[in-house]
N, C-alpha and C positions, 0 to 999 in steps of 0.2 A: 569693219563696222566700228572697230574702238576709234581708229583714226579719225572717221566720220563724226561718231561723238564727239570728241574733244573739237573737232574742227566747228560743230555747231557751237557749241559753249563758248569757244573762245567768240565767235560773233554777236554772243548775246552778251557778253563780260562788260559792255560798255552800260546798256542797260539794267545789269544784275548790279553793275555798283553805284551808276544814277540812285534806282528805285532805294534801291536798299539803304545809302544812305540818308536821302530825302525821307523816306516812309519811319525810318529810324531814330533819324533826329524829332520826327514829330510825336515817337511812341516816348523817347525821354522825355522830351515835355511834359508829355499828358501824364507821365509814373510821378513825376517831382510836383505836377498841378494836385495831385489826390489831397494831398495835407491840409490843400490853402481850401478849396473845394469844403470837405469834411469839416474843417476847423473854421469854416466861416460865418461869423458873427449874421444871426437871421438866418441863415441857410434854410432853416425849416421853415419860416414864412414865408420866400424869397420860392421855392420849389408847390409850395401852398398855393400860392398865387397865380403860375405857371398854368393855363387852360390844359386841361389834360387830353386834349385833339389835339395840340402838338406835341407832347410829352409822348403819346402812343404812336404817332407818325412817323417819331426818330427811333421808334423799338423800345419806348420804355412803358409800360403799361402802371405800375407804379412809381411816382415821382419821387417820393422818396429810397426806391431801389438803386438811384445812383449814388447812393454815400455808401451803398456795401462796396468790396470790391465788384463783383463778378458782376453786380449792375454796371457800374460806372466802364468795366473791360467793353460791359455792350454797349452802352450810351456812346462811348466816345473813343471807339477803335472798331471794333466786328461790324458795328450795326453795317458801317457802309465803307468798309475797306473790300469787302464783293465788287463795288464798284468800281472802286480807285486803281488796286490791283488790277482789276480785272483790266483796264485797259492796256494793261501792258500784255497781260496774256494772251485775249483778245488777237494785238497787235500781232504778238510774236508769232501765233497758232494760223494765223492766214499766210503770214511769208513764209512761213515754214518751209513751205515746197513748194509752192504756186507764186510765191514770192519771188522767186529764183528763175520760175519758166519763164515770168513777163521780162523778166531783166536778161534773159536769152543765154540763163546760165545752166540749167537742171537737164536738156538734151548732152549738153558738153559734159558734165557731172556723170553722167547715167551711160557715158560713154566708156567709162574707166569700169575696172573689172569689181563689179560693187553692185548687187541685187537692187531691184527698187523694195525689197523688203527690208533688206538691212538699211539702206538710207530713210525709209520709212521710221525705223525702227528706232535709230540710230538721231535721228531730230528730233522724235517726240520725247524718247529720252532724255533727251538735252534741256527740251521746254518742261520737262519734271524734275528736272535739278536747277534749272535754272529758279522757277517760280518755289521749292523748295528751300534754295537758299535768303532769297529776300524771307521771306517765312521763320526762316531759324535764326538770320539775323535780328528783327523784331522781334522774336518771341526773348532772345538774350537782351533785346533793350528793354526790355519789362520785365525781365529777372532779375538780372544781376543789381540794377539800381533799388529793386524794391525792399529789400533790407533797411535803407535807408528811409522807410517811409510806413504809413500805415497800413498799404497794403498785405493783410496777413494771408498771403496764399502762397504753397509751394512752387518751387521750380516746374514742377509736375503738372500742378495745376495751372499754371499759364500756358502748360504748353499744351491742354487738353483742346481748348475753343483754335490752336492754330488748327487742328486737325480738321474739322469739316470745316475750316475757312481754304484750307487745300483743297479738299474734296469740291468744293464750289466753283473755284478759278479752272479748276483738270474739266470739270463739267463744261460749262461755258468755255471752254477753250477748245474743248474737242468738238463743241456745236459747231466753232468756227471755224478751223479745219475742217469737216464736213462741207459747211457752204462756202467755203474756198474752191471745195471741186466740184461742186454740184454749179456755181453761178459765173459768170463771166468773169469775175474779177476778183483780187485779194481786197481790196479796198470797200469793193460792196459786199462782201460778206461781211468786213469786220464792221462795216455799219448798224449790218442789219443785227449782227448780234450784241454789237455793245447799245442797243436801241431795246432791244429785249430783255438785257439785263437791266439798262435801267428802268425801262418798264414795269418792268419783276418785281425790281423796286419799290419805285411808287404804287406799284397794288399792293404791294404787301403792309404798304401805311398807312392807304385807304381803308386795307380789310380790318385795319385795328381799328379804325374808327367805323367800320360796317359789317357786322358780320355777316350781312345776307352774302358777301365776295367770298364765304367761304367753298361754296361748292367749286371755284374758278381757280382761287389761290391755290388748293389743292391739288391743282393740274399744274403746278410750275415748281420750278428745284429751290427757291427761297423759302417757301413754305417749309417744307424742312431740312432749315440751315438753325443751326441753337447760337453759334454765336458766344458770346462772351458767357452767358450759363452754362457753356458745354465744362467752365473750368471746376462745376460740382458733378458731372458724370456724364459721360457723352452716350446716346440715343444710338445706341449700333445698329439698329435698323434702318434707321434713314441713313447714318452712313453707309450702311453697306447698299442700298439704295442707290445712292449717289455713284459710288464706286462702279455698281454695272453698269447704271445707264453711262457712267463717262466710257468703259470699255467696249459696247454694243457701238456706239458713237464713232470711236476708234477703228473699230474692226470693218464696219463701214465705210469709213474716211479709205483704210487700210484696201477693201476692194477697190473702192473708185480709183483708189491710184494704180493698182495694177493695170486693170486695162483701159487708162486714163493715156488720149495718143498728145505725146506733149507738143507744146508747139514750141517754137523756134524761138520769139519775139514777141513782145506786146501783150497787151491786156485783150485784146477780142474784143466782141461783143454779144447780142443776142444772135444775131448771124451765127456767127462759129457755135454759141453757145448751142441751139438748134439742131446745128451738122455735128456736134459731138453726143448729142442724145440719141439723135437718129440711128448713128452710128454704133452706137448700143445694142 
């Protein structure tokens, strides 16, 4: 299994150091922007004047909340890195396993003296260190530069809003795994799910500006995500919330793949897709 592990990682290492430097250099900018931001002559007219329907649609309900820190962490990092990340998780969570069967590798794989539990085990692992490390990478690009600036929050508390911004990417990524093995294909599941998140999304902007969307919001995992406010105290109920629904999701994924009959080659279709339910 440890083998296994290391052997995922090292196939995601090309995408852990893409994202993470990309998503990295854009978290430095935004830590060394706060100054010019905060210190900018009219600010408070300039943020006045701002219709407050799109000030609520980017997550900020008060317009003048992005000159605090822990406003400013949501306005312009948390509110929509669910999203941005998320495509990489997304991505990574549908090849995971199902990635490997259409490319005629996971028969040959499963052939070697190695459980489908422990390979099961052994990948998802991977995509939780994998999505972990871009995580800890950013959260050090908005640490360690911030001494240098007015941002007055601890180490600690920058790192409190990574926590359910994790909890969110493991969710939606385990949705997609799920419908990796439930639908024909790695490529339409991760459609459908990165279509859902962004979905998720845009209700959740709309309900700022409608609160009749509340009874609806309430039924999807953004509803509670806190985001860059989690860095004055994080909501342990919704995460721990988060946390089962991603391992019920898991565990799930986890049956289908057991008695999931691999195929050889190719993406299938509705056809095969059919003859493997039946076959259930």
């Amino acid at each position: 299994m440890w083998a296994e592990f290391k052997h995922a990682l090292r196939r995601l290492r090309g995408r852990i150091i893409g994202w993470s430097i990309g998503v990295g250099l854009y978290s430095l900018m935004m830590v060394f922007m706060y100054d010019v931001v905060r210190d900018m002559m009219g600010i408070e007219d300039l943020l006045a004047a701002y219709p407050p329907e799109i000030m609520a649609f980017v997550g900020v309900t008060d317009a003048f909340a992005i000159m605090t820190p822990a406003g400013y962490l949501e306005a312009y990092f948390f509110n929509y890195m669910t999203v941005i990340i998320g495509i990489f998780v997304i991505g990574a969570a549908t090849g995971m396993l199902v990635g490997d069967e259409e490319r005629g590798l996971l028969d040959l794989i499963l052939a070697h003296p190695i459980s489908r539990t422990a390979l099961f085990a052994s990948r998802a692992l991977a995509l939780v260190v994998a999505t972990a490390v871009i995580l800890l990478v950013n959260w050090l690009c908005w640490a360690i530069p911030s001494g240098q600036t007015q941002l007055d929050l601890s180490w600690g508390q920058f790192l409190l809003p990574f926590i359910p911004l994790l909890a969110q990417l493991l969710l939606f990524g385990a949705l997609a795994l799920l419908l990796s093995f439930w639908l024909p294909s790695a490529r339409l599941a991760g459609m459908i799910t990165g279509a859902l998140l962004v979905g998720n999304y845009l209700l959740m902007g709309l309900y700022r500006l409608n609160d009749n969307l509340e009874a609806i919001v309430k039924l999807t995992p953004l509803y509670y995500y806190q985001g860059g406010q989690a860095a004055h105290g994080l909501e342990w109920g919704w995460l721990a919330g988060a946390v089962v629904a991603t391992l019920l999701l898991t565990a799930v994924s986890w049956q289908l793949f057991q008695r999931r009959d691999i195929r050889v080659g190719g993406e299938g279709g509705w056809g095969s897709f059919r003859l493997r339910r039946s076959r259930a």
